[in-house]
N, C-alpha and C positions, 0 to 999 in steps of 0.2 A: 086272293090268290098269291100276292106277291109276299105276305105276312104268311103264308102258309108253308113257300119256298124257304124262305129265309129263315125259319123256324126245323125246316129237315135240312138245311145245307149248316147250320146251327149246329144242329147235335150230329150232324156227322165229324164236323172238323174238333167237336169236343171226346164223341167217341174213339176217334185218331187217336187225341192226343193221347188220352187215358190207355192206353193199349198198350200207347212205347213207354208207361212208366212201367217199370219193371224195379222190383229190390233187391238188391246185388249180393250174395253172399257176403257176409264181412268174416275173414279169418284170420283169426290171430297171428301176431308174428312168432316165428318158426325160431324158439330157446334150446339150444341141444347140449343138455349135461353129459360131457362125456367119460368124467368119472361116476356120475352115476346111472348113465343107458339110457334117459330119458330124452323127451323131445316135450317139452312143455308139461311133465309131469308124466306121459306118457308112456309106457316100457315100450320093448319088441315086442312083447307077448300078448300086446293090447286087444281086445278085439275088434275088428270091425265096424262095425256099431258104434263103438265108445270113440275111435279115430277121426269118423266121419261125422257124429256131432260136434267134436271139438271144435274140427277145423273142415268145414261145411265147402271151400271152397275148392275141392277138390279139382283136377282135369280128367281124369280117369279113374274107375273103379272095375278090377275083377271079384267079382262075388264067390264065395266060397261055394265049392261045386262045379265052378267052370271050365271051361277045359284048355285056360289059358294057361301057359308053357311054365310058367311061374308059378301057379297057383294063386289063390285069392290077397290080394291086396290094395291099398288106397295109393294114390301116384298124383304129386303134384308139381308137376313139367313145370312152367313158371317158379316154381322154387329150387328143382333141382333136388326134391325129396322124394323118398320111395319108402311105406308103409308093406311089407311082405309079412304078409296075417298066416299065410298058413306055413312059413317058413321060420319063424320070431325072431326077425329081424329086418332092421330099418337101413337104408342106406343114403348118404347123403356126396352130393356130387359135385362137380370144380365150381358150378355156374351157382349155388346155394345163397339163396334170402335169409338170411337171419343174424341169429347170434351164437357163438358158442363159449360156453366158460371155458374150455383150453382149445385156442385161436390153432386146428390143425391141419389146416387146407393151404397149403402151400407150403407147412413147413419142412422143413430139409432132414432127411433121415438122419436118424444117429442122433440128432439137436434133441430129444424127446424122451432122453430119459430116465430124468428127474421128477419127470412128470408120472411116466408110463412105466420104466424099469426096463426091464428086460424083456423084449419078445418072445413067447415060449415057443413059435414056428416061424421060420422065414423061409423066405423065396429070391428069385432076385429083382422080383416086381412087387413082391407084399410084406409085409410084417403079421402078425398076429400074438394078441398080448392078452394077456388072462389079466381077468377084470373080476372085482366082485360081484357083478350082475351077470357076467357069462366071458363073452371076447369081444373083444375087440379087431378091427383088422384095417389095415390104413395100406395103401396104393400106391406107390409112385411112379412119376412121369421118367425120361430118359437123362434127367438129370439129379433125382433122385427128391423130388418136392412133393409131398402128398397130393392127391388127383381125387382120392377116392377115400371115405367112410364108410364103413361097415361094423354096426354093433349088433350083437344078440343077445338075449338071456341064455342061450345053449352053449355048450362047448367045445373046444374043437373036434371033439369022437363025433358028436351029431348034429353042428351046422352043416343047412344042405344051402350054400347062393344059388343063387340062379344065376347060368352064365348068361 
């Protein structure tokens, strides 16, 4: 009897353990070319599917067809990235994981453009700069330091953000 106990109190605290082992999505770190629109090889125009296998670790997903205010996209909070599928266009935000080949989250208006040229629209909070993949469009805070990313394959006739 007691070989019996010991045997189902056994494989209980072995099927415990096995339960809490769980495999963690691993997702690649977050490269954002910003001359050339990409995020790890990736365009704004990417689809769904191809976003979401790359980079598995997502926080949220609206699926194309839902009736989220944005329309469908892949969203990954923890990084501070925004995948907008039905809009093509990526947005990338102050608190951002990664890398970028032209370092432009925080940089100071006007300093950008050697890099960038000349803005085809401005605001008194935005820039937007024609790009060979589509635009570009960068943010500033009350002191005039980029806050915000925003690239598309579209132009400015037919980017639609999401406010």
């Amino acid at each position: 009897m007691k070989k019996t106990c010991m045997l189902l109190l056994s494989a209980l605290i072995v099927s415990g353990a096995m339960a809490q082992l769980k495999p963690t999505s691993k997702c690649l770190d977050f490269v954002v070319d910003i001359l050339d629109g990409k995020v790890n090889g990736l365009k704004a125009n990417a689809q769904i599917y191809d976003i979401k296998n790359k980079f598995p670790c997502f926080s949220s997903v609206a699926e194309e067809g839902s009736a989220s205010k944005c329309g469908a996209g892949v969203f990954y909070k923890d990084r501070d990235v925004k995948f907008f599928t039905d809009r093509d266009y990526i947005e990338i935000g102050p608190k951002f994981k990664g890398t970028m080949t032209v370092p432009l989250l925080g940089a100071k208006r006007g300093s950008l453009f050697k890099v960038l040229g000349n803005p085809q629209m401005k605001d008194d909070k935005w820039d937007a700069f024609q790009t060979s993949y589509g635009i570009l469009v960068l943010h500033y805070d009350a002191t005039g330091k980029v806050i915000l990313i925003q690239f598309s394959t579209l132009g400015t006739d037919s980017l639609n953000l999401c406010e």
